[in-house]
C-alpha positions in Angstrom: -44.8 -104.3 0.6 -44.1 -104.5 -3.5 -41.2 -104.3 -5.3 -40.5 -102.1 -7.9 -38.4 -102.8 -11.0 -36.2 -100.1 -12.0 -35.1 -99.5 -15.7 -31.3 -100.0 -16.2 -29.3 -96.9 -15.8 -28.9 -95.7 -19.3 -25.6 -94.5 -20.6 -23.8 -93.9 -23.3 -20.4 -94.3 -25.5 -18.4 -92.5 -28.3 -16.8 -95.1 -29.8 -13.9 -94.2 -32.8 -13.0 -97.1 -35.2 -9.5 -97.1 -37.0 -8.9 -99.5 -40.0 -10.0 -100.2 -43.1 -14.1 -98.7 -41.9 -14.7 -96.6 -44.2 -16.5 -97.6 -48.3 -17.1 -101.2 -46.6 -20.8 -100.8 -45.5 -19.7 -100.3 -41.6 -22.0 -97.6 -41.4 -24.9 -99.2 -42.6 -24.4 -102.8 -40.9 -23.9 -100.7 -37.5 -27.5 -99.4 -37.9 -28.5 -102.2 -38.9 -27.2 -104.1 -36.0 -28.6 -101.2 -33.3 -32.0 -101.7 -34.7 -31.6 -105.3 -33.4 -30.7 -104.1 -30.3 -31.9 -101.5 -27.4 -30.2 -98.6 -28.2 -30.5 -95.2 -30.2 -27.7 -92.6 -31.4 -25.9 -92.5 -35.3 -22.8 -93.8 -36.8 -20.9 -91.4 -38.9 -17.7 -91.0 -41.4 -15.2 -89.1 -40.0 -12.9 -86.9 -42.5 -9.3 -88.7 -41.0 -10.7 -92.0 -42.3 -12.2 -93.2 -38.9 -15.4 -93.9 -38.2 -17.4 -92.3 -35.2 -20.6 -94.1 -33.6 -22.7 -92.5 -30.1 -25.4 -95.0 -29.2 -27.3 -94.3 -25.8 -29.2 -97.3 -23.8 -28.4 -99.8 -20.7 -24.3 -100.3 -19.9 -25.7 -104.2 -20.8 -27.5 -103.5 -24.1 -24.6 -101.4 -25.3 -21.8 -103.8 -24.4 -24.1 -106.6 -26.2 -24.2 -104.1 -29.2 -20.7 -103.2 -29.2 -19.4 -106.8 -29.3 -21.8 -107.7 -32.2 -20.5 -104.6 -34.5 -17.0 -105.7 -32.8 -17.5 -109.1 -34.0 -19.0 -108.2 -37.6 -16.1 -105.8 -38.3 -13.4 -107.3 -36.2 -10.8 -108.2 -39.4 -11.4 -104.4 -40.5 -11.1 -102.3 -37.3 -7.8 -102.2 -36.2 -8.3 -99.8 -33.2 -11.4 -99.2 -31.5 -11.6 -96.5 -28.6 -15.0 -96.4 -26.2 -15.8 -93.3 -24.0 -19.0 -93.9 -21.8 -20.6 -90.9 -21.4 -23.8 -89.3 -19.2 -26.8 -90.1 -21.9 -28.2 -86.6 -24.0 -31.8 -88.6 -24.3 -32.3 -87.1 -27.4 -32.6 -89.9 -29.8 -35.1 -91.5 -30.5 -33.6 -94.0 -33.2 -30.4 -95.1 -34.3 -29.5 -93.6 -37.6 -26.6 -93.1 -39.9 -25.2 -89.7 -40.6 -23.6 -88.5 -43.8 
């Protein structure tokens, strides 16, 4: 009898950076870095001075993401909180939003 493959479970996470994130191009390396990667969602300003990012995909493509814009940004983020989520499937790209 064959096997059959099953896609990854798809999730997703809220993430909120704190630090010096906002005016330093975060937003637009972050969406640069998703379009390397399997995932969809936006990254966002937020008006306390945080930034806000929702990206949907597999738990292993989004922790791979996360640690590359963790990495990139790690001397500027000085708090970073993740809240995995049930996926909205309604993106279709990763974008930023102003």
């Amino acid at each position: 009898m064959p096997t059959t493959q099953l896609a990854p479970p798809t999730v997703a996470a809220l993430v909120y950076y704190t630090g010096r994130v906002q005016g330093v191009g975060f937003r637009a390396t972050a969406a640069d870095i998703a379009r390397s990667h399997d995932v969809t969602g936006w990254v966002k300003n937020l008006p306390d001075g945080r930034v806000s990012l929702f990206a949907e995909g597999s738990r292993e493509e989004l922790e791979v993401f996360l640690r590359v814009v963790r990495k990139q940004w790690g001397g500027h983020v000085h708090a970073e909180s993740v809240d995995w989520q049930a996926p909205t499937g309604r993106f279709h790209s990763f974008d930023v939003v102003r």
